[in-house]
C-alpha positions in Angstrom: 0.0 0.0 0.0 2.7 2.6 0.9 5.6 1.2 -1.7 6.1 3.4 -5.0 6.2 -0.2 -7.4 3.1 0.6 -8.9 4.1 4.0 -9.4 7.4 3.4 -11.0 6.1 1.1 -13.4 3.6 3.3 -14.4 6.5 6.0 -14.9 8.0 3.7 -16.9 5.1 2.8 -19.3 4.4 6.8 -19.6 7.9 7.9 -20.5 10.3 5.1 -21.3 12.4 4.9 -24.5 12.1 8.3 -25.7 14.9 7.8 -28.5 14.4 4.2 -29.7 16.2 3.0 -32.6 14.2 4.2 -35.9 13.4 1.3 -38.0 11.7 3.3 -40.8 14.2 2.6 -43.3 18.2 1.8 -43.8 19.5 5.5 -43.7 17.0 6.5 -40.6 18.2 3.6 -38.6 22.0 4.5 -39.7 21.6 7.9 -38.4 20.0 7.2 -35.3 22.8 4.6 -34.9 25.1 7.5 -34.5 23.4 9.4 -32.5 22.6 7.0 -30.1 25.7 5.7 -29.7 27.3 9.2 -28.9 24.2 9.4 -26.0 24.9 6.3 -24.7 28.3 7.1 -24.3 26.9 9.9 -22.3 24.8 8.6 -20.0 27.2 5.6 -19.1 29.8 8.2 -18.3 32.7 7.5 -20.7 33.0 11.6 -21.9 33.9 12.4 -18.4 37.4 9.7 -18.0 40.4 10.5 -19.7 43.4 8.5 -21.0 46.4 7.4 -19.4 49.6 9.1 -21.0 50.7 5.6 -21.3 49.1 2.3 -20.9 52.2 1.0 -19.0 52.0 -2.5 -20.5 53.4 -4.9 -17.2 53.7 -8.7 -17.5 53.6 -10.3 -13.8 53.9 -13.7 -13.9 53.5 -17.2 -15.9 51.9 -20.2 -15.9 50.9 -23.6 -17.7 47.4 -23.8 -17.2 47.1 -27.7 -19.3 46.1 -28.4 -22.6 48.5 -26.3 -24.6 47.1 -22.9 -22.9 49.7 -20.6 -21.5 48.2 -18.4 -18.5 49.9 -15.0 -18.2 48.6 -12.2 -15.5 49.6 -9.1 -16.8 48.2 -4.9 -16.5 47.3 -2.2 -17.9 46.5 1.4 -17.1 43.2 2.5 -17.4 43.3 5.5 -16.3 46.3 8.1 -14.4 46.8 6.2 -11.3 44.6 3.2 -12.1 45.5 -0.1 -13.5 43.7 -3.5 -14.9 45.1 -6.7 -14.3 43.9 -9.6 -16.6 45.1 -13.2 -17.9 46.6 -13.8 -21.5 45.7 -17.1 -22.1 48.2 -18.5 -25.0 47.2 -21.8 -26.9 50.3 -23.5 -28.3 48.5 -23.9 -31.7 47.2 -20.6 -32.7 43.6 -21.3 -34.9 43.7 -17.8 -36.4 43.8 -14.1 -35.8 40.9 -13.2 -33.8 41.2 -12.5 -30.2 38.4 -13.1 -27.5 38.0 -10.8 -24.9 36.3 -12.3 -21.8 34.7 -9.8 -19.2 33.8 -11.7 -15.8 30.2 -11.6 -14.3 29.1 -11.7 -10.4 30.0 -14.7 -7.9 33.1 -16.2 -9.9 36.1 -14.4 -8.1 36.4 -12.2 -11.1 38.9 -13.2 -14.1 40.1 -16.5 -11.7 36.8 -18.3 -12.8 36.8 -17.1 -16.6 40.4 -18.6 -17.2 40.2 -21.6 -14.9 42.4 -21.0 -12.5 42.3 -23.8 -9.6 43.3 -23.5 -6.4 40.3 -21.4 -4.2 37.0 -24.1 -3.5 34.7 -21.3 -3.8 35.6 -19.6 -7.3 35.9 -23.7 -8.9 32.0 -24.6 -6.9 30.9 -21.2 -8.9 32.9 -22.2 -12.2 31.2 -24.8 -12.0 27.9 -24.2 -11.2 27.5 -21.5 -14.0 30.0 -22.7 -16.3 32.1 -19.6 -15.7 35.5 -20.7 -17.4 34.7 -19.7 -21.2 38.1 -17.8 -21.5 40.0 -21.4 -20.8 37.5 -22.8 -22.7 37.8 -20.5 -25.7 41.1 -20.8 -25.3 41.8 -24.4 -25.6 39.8 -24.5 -29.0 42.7 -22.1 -29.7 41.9 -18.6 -29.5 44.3 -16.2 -28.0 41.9 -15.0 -24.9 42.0 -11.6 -22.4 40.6 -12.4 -19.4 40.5 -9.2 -17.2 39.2 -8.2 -13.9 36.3 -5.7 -14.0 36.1 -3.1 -11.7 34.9 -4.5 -8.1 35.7 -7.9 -8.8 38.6 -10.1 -8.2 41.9 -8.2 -7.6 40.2 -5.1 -8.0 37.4 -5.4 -4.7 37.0 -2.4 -2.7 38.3 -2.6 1.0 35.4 -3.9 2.9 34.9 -6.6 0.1 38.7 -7.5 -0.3 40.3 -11.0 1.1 40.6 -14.7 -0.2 37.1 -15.8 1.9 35.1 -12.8 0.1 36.1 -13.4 -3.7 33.4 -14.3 -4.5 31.7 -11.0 -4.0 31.9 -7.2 -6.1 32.0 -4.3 -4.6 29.4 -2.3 -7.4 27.7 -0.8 -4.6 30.6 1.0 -3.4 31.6 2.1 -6.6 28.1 3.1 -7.5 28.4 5.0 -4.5 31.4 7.0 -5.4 30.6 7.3 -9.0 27.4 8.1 -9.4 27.7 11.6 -7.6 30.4 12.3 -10.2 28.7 11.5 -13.3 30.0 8.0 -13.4 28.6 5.0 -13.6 29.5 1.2 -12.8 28.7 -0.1 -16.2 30.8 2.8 -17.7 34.0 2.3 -15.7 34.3 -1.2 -17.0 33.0 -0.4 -20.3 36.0 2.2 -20.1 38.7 -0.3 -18.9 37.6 -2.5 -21.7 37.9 -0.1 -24.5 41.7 0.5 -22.9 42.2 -3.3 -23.6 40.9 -3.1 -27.0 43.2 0.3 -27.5 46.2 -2.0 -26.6 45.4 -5.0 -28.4 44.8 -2.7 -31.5 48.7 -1.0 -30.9 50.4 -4.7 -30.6 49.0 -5.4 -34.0 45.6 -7.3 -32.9 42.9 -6.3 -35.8 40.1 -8.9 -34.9 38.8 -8.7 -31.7 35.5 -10.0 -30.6 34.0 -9.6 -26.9 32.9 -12.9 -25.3 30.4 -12.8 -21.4 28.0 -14.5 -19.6 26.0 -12.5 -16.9 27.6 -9.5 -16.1 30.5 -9.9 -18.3 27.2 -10.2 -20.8 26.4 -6.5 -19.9 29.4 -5.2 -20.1 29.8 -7.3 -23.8 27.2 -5.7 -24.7 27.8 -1.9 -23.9 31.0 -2.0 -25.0 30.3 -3.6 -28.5 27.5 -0.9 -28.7 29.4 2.4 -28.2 33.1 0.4 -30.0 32.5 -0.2 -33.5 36.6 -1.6 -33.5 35.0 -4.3 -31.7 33.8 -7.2 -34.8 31.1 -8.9 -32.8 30.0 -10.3 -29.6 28.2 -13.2 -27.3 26.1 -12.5 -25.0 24.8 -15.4 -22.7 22.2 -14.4 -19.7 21.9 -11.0 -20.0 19.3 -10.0 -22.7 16.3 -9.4 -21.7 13.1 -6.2 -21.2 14.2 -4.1 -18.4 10.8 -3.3 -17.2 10.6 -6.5 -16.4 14.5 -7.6 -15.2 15.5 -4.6 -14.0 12.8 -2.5 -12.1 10.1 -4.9 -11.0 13.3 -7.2 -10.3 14.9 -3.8 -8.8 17.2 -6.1 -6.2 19.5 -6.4 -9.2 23.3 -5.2 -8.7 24.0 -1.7 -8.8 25.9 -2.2 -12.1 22.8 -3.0 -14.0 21.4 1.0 -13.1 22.5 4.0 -15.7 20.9 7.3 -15.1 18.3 8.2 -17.1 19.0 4.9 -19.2 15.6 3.9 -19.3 14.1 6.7 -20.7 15.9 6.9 -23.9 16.3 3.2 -24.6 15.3 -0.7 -24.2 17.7 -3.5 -24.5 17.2 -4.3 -28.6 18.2 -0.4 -29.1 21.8 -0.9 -27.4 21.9 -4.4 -29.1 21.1 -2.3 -32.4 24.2 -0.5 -32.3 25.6 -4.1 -32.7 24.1 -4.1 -36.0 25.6 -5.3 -38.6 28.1 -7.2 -36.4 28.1 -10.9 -35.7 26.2 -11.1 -32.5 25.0 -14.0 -30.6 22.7 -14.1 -28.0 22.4 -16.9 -25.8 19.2 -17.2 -23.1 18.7 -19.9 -20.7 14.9 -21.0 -20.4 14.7 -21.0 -16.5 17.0 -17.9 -16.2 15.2 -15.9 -13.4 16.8 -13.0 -14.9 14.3 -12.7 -17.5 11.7 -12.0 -14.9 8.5 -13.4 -14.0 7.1 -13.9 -17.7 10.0 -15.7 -18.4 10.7 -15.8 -22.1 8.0 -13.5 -22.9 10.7 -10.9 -21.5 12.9 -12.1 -24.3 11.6 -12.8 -27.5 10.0 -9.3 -28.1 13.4 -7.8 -28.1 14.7 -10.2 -30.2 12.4 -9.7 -33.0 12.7 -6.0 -32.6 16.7 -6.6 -33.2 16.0 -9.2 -35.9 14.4 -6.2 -37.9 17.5 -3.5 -37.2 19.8 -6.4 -38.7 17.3 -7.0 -41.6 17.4 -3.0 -42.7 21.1 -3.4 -43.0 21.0 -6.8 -44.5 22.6 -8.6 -42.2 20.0 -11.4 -40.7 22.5 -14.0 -40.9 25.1 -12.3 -38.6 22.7 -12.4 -35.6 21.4 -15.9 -33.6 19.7 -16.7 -30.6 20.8 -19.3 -29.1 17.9 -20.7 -26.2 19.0 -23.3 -23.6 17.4 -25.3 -21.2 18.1 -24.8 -17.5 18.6 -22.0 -14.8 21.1 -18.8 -15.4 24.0 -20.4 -17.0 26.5 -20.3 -19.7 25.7 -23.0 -21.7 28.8 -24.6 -24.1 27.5 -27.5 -25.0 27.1 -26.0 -28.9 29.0 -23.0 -29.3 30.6 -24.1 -32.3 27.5 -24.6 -33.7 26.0 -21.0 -32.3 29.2 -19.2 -33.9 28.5 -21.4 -37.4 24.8 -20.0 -37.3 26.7 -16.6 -38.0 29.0 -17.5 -40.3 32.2 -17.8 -38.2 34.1 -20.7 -37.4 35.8 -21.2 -33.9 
């Protein structure tokens, strides 16, 4: 009786999605596309961070992690005074050029779950559970793989979340807490950190560069293949869905998941259209309780409304969705058949 639910959904109805994507023809779509993506970049913050003078390259240590996969932790800087630590995961046998970059999501200990690295009980029961090592994974079928830790997770926790027995948890409150009162946003300061990557890879001579998450390394594939075209595509697993639904009725989501003013310029299909015509899969498990109450009904909308911003650039057959059975999960099981569906082999 005294909540403000009903009230906020009703907002949203009234005034949500003020600047969808314009599907009225090729050219109106192509111009909204570049509009949109220079508000997006906007609202999630990015015009606000600078540049490092130098991205102070570091390579820390090295490992075999089995199976003809090196495992390298290395760093970056991000920004003046703040660095990125990831994993360079090295197959002996090269396939090709393209290299995976592999964003971590919630409850894995960061980039430890996404390459596979043993050694903590908690980070290989989560691995497990949701699948979580698709770097190693990728890597193994022979793709040179980045593997970095987002900000608040892993190596990169806050104080009060910091210490082997809390790895498993991010610290996106706290950094929603600082940001958000500066203009920032969660989303945007790893969005940032991964266009750094991408800036790096693209100065040691890496042209092909595709960005690979489940979860929350899903949103922040997403958001950064939106507002990068030098990214060449992405895969998306369990996080594609309406945020009416997923996002404000389900409002106990992470603080990551919230971008000022976000809802009332766009829906999930009109970031995923700034994808368009990449190759973009997107991967949703049937039981995911992320898609909110109605399920897949959540889903598919947005999907068809994506379906049409590939079909006005002629591109159908660079975007698949991939559904699984079970809870929120990464599922592997076909991937070489879900990359096949558009057109690349892996």
């Amino acid at each position: 009786m005294y909540t403000s639910i009903d009230s906020m959904m009703r907002r949203y109805e009234r005034l949500a999605r003020q600047h969808r994507a314009d599907l009225t023809d090729r050219e109106a779509f192509k111009a909204w596309q570049d509009e949109a993506r220079t508000r997006l970049s906007s609202l999630l913050g990015l015009t606000l961070l600078e540049k490092p003078a130098d991205c102070g390259f570091k390579e820390l240590w090295s490992e075999d992690a089995g199976d003809g996969v090196r495992r390298t932790l290395a760093q970056i800087a991000v920004e003046e005074g703040v660095e990125m630590p990831f994993y360079i995961l090295t197959p002996q046998h090269r396939l090709d050029s393209r290299v995976f970059i592999c964003p971590p999501g919630h409850q894995g200990g960061g980039m430890e779950s996404v390459a596979g690295r043993r050694g903590n009980a908690d980070v290989e029961r989560m691995t497990a559970h949701y699948n979580y090592d698709y770097g190693l994974r990728l890597a193994r079928m022979g793709h040179l793989v980045i593997a970095p830790d987002a900000r608040g997770f892993g190596l990169r926790r806050e104080e009060d979340e910091s210490g082997d027995d809390k790895i498993l948890l991010s610290s996106c409150r706290a950094l929603a807490h600082m940001a958000l009162p500066l203009g920032l946003t969660v989303a945007g300061l790893q969005v940032w950190d991964l266009m750094r990557l991408v800036d790096w890879l693209s100065e040691e001579g890496h042209g092909h560069i595709f960005l690979f998450g489940f979860s929350g390394g899903g949103l922040q594939s997403l958001y950064t293949a939106a507002v990068d075209s030098r990214v060449e595509g992405a895969f998306i697993s369990g996080y594609y869905y309406g945020f009416k639904d997923s996002l404000l009725l389900l409002n106990g989501n992470c603080d990551c998941n919230y971008i000022p003013r976000l809802w009332l310029d766009y829906e999930v299909s009109d970031i995923a259209s700034l994808i368009a015509p990449r190759p973009l899969v997107i991967q949703s498990a049937r039981g995911d309780h992320l898609n909110g109450p109605r399920g897949l009904a959540n889903v598919l909308p947005y999907v068809e409304e994506l379906k049409e911003a590939y079909r006005l650039l002629g591109a159908e057959g660079k975007l698949y969705h991939d559904i699984i059975e079970g809870p929120h999960h990464f599922g592997h099981e076909h991937l070489k058949e879900d990359f096949e569906k558009i057109g690349m082999e892996i």
